[in-house]
C-alpha positions in Angstrom: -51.2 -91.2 -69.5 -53.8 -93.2 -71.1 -54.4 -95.9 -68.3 -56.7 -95.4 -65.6 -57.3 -97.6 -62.0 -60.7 -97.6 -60.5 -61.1 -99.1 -56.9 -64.4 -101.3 -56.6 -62.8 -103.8 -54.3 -65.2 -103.0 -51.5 -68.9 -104.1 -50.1 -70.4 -100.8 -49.4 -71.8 -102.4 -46.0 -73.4 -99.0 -45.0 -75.6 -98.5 -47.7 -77.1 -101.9 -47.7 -80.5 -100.7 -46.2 -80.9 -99.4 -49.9 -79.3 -101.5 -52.2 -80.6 -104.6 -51.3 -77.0 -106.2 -50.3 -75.7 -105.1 -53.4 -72.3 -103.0 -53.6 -73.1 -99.4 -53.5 -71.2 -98.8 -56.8 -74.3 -100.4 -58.3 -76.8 -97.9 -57.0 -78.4 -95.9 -59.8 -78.2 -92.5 -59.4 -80.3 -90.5 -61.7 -80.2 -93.4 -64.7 -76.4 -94.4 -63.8 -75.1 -96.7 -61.5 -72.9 -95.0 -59.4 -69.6 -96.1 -60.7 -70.4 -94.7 -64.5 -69.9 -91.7 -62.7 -65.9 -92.3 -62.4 -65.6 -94.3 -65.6 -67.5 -91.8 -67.8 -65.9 -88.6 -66.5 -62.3 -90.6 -66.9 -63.4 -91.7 -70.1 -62.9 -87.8 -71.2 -59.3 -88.3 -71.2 -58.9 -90.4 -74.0 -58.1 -93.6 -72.0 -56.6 -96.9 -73.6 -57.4 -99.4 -70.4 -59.2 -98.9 -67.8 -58.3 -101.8 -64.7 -61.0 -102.1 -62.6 -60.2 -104.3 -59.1 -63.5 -105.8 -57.7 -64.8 -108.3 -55.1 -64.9 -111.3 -56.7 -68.2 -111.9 -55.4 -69.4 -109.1 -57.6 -67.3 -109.8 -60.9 -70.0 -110.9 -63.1 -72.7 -108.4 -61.5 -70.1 -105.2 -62.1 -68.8 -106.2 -65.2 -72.1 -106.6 -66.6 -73.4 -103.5 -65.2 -70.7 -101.3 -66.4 -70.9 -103.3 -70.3 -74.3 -102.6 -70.6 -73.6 -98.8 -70.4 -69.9 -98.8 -73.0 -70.1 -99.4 -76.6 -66.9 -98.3 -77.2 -63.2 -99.7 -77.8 -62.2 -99.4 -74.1 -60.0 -101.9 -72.5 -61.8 -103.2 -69.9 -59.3 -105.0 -67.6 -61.0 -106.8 -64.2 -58.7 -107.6 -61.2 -60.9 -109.7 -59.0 -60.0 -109.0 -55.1 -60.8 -112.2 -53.6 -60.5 -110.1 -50.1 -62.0 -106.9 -49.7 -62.0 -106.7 -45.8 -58.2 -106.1 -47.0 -58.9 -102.3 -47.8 -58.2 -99.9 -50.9 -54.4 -100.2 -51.0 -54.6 -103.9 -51.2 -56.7 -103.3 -54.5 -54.1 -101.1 -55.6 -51.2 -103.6 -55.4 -53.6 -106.3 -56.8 -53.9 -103.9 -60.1 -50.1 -103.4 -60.3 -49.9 -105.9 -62.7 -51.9 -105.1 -65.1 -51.3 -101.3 -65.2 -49.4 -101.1 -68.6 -48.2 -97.3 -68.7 -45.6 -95.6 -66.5 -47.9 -93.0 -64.8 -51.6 -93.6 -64.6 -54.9 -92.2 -63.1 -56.6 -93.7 -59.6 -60.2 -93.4 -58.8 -62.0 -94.9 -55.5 -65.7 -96.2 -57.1 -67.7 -94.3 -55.4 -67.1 -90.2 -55.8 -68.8 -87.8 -58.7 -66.5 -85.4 -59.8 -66.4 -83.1 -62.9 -64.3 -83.0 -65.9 -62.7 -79.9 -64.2 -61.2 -81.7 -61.4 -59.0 -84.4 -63.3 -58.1 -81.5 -65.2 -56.7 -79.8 -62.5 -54.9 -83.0 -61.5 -53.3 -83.1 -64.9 -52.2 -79.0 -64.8 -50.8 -79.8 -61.8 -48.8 -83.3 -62.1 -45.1 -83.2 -62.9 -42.2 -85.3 -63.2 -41.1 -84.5 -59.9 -43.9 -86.0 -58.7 -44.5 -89.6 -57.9 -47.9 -89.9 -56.0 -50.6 -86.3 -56.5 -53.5 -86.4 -54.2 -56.2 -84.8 -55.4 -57.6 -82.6 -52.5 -59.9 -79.6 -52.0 -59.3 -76.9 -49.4 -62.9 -75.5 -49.1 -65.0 -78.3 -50.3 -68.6 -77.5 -50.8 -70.9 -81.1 -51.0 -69.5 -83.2 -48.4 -69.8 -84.2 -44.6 -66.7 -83.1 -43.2 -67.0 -85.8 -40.6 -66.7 -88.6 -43.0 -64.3 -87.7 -45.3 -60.7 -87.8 -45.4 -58.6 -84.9 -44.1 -55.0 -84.0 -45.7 -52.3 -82.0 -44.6 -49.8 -80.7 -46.9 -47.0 -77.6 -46.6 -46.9 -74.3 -48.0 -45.4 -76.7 -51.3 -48.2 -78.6 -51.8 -46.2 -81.8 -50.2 -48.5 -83.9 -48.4 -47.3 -84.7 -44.9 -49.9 -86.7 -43.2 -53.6 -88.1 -44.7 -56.6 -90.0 -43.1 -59.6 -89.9 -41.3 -58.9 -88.6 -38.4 -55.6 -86.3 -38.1 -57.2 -82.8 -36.5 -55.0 -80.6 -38.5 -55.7 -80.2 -42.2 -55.5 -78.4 -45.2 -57.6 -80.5 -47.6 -60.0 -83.2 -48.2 -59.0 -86.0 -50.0 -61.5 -86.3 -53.2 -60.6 -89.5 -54.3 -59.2 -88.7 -57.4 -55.1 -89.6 -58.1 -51.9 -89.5 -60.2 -49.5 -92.5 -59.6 -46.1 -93.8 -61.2 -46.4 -97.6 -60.9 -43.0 -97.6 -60.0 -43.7 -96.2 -56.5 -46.5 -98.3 -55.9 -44.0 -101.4 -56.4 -41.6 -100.0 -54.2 -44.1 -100.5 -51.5 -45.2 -103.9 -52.4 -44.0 -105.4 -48.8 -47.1 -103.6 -47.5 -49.2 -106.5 -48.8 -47.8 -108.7 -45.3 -50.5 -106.7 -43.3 -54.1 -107.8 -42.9 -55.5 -104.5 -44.1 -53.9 -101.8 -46.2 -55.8 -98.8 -46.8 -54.7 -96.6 -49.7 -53.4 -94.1 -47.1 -51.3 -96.2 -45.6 -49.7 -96.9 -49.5 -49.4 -93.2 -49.6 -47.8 -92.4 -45.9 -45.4 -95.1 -46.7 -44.1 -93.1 -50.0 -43.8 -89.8 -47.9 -41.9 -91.5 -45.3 -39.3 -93.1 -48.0 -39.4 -89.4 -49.3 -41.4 -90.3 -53.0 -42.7 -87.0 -54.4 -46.4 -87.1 -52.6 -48.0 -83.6 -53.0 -51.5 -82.0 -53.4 -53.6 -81.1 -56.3 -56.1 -78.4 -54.7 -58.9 -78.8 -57.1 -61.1 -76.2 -55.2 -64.0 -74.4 -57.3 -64.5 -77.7 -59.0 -67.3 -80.0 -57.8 -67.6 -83.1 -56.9 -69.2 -85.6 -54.1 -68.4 -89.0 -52.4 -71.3 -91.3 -51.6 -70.6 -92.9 -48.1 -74.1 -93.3 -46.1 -77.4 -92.7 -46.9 -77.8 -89.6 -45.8 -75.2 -88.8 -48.9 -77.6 -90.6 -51.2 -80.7 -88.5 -50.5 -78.4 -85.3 -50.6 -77.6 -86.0 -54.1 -80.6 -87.1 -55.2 -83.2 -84.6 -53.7 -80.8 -82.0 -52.2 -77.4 -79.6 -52.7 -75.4 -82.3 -54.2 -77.8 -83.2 -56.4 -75.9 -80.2 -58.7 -72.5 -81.9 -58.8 -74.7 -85.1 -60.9 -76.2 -82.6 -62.9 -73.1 -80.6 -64.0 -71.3 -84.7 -64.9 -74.4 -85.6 -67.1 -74.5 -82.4 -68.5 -71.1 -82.9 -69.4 -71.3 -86.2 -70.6 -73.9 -84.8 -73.0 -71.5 -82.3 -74.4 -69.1 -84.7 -74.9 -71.4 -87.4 -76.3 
């Protein structure tokens, strides 16, 4: 497994009071801009590519950004989304192409989490299983409200995902294991306006793919939706979930 997806398709609307109109995966938190956060932890793993699917808007502003922070080997692969109104899952299918190993890692742009959580993912992920969600049954640095809720069995197998189902078992961290296969399957899903990467992921459970649950509880991490969020992890409780990632980038060099 030595590709990795992140999706940067979006605008980051909400957070425009602070970063100027900018997308929020640009916003520097404590010396990084937000989305070295996802690259650098994935980067652990001993990655080949990494595809990352952007506005076009934004191409030569991100891809700058993030080349100004690698001096490495990497494979930078950029799938421009010429319409990000169109949602995550549209990203997805737009990085199909260029995904160029059987099973690969997913990221959204704009969540912090530790080595510890894609290592969880990884313990976890079999060949059984076509889609793992990484989620987190007593999440610690997060607004409940915002965030995405999961419900799995006593198997792990999800059974229904999104914002606002009332029962749940998990939160959705943002942090995936995918066979390509299964996202091709669902390729028909690009006819809709919008597609958001729950939808991609529903669709899989109903044609009976192997979706389950990675609980990745007792390892940190953070998403970064609203302002509120920002000043949390810069001056507040989340703030420790940045720490522990540069720490760890430090260790790792």
């Amino acid at each position: 497994m030595r590709t990795a997806v992140i999706l940067a398709g979006g605008l980051g609307k909400r957070l425009r009071s602070i970063t100027g109109g900018y997308p929020k995966y640009t916003l520097n938190i404590l010396g990084y801009p937000l989305i070295m956060y996802p690259i650098n932890t994935l980067r652990m793993f001993d990655l080949d590519r990494l595809v990352i699917v952007v506005a076009d808007r934004y191409l030569k502003l991100i891809k700058e950004g993030i080349e100004a922070y690698l001096n490495d080997t990497l494979d930078i692969v950029y799938v421009c989304n010429p319409y990000p109104e169109r949602e995550n899952g549209y990203s997805l299918m737009l990085a199909v192409d260029y995904i160029d190993t059987d099973v690969f890692l997913l990221s959204v742009a704009d969540h912090i989490y530790t080595y510890g959580v894609v290592k969880k993912l990884l313990e976890d992920y079999n060949s059984s299983i076509d889609f793992l969600v990484g989620g987190d049954s007593a999440p610690k640095y997060i607004n409940i409200d915002e965030a995405t809720k999961i419900r799995a069995d006593n198997n792990g197998r999800l059974q229904n995902i999104g914002k606002n189902i009332r029962r749940y078992t998990h939160i959705d961290i943002g942090v995936f294991i995918v066979r390509r296969y299964a996202v091709e399957d669902v390729m028909h899903l690009m006819n809709r306006d919008k597609i958001r990467l729950s939808d991609v992921i529903m669709e899989l459970s109903r044609r009976e793919y192997g979706v389950y649950v990675s609980d990745v509880v007792g390892n940190s991490w953070t998403d970064v939706d609203t302002v509120d969020d920002v000043q949390e992890i810069l001056y507040g409780k989340r703030r420790a979930v940045v720490e522990t990632v540069l720490q760890e980038l430090l260790e790792n060099g």
